[in-house]
N, C-alpha and C positions, 0 to 999 in steps of 0.2 A: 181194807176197802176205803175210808173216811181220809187216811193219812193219803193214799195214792191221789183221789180224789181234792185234795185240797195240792197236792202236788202240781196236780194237772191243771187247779185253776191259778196258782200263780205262775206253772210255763205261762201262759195264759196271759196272765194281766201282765208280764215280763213284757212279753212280745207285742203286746198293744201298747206300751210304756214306751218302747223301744219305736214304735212306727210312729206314733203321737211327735217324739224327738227328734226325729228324723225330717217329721211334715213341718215342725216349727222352725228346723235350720232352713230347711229350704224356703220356706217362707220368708225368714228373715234376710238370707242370702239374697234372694230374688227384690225386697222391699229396700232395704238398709244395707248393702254386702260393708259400705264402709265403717257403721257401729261394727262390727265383728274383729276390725281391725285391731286394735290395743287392748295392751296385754289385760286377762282380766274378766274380758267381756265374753259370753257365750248366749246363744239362743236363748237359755233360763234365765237369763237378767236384761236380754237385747228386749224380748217379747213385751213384757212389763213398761216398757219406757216405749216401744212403739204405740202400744194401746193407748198410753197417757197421751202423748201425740196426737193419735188419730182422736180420742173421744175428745177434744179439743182444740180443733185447728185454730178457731177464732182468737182463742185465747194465747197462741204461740208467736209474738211480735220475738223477740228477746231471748235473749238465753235465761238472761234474770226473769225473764214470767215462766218462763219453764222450771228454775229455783223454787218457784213459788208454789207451782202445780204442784211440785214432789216432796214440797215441805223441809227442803233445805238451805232455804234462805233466812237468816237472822232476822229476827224481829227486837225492836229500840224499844226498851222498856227502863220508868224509872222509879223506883221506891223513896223518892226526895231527893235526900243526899246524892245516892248513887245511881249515875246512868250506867245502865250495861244493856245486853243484849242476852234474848231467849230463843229455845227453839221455837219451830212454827211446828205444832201438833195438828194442822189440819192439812188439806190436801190428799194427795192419793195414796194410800199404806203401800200397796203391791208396788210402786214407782220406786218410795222411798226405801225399801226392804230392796229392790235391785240394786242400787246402787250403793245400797250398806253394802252388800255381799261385791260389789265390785271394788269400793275403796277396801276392802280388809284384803279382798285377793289381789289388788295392787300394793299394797302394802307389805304382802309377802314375797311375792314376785317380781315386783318392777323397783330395778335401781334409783330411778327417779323420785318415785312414789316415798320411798324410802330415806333418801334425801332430804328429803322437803318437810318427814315428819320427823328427821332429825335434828333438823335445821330450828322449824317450829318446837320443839321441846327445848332447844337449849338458848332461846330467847329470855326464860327466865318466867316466864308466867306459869299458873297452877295449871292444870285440868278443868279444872272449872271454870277459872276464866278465857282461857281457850282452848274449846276440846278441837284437838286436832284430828279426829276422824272427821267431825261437822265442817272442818275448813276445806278436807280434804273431799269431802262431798260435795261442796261448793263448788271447788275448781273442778272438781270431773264434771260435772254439768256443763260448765264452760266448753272444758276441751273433748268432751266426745260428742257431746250431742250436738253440738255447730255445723261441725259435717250434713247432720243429719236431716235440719232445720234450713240448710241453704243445698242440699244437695237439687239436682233438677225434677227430680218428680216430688217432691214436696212443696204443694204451693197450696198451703191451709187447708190440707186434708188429703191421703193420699189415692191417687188416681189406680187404680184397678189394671190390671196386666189385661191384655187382651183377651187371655183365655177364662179370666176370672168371671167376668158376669155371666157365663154360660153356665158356670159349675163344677171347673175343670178342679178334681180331686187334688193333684199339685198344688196348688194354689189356690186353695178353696174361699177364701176370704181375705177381702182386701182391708188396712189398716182400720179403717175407718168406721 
């Protein structure tokens, strides 16, 4: 009875898991279709970086102020001697955790990605002094989220589908 019953409530949460996934492609599809574009990127990591977006449109000039939102732009720090540079530990976690998981799944996947961090390793420097996941989380900011930032319904905060301010379940909420 308890084991059936615990059965039936993860068909359950399966299937609302499953519809939940389903409302965020489309949503994303219908807001962003071009983020979905390169390799890498899905709905679970698109969502996170629209949010950062929309709860800050003011704040979105630059690709670099978007760096900055998600906390992966270098910050100049110097101990006397030595100048180097730190991470930036503030900004949005959920942003930065997207695009962790997009630089490591380009990194497996995309020939490019791949290149670049073997390119960057055989320059001769430690891991410490340049961690090349953080470089490569840099330039994916650059190149995916530009689209997204000059695309046309993006003009400092996103505008609402027509069926949205009614309530329409499809589209139940707009960026912002």
């Amino acid at each position: 009875m308890t084991l059936r019953m615990l059965a039936e409530r993860i068909e359950q949460l399966t299937a609302q898991i499953n519809e939940l996934n389903q409302r965020l492609a489309r949503l994303v599809e219908h807001h962003a279709p071009q983020l979905l574009e390169p390799v890498g990127i899905g709905p679970d990591s698109a969502v996170p970086l629209l949010i950062t977006m929309g709860d800050n449109p003011e704040r979105l000039n630059t690709e670099a102020s978007f760096a900055v939102l998600c906390a992966v732009s270098p910050i100049e720090y110097s101990s006397g001697r030595r100048h180097t540079r730190r991470l930036d530990y503030g900004g949005d976690r959920q942003a930065n955790a997207a695009l962790h998981r997009i630089v490591f799944t380009r990194l497996r996947h995309d020939p490019r990605t791949q290149a670049y961090y073997e390119r960057r390793t055989q320059v001769g420097k430690t891991r410490r002094e340049q961690p090349v996941p953080r470089t490569i989380c840099s330039s994916a900011v650059f190149h995916l989220v530009r689209p997204v930032l000059r695309a046309p319904r993006y003009r400092g905060g996103w505008e609402p589908a027509p069926g949205e301010r009614d309530g329409d379940t499809a589209g139940s909420a707009p960026c912002t």
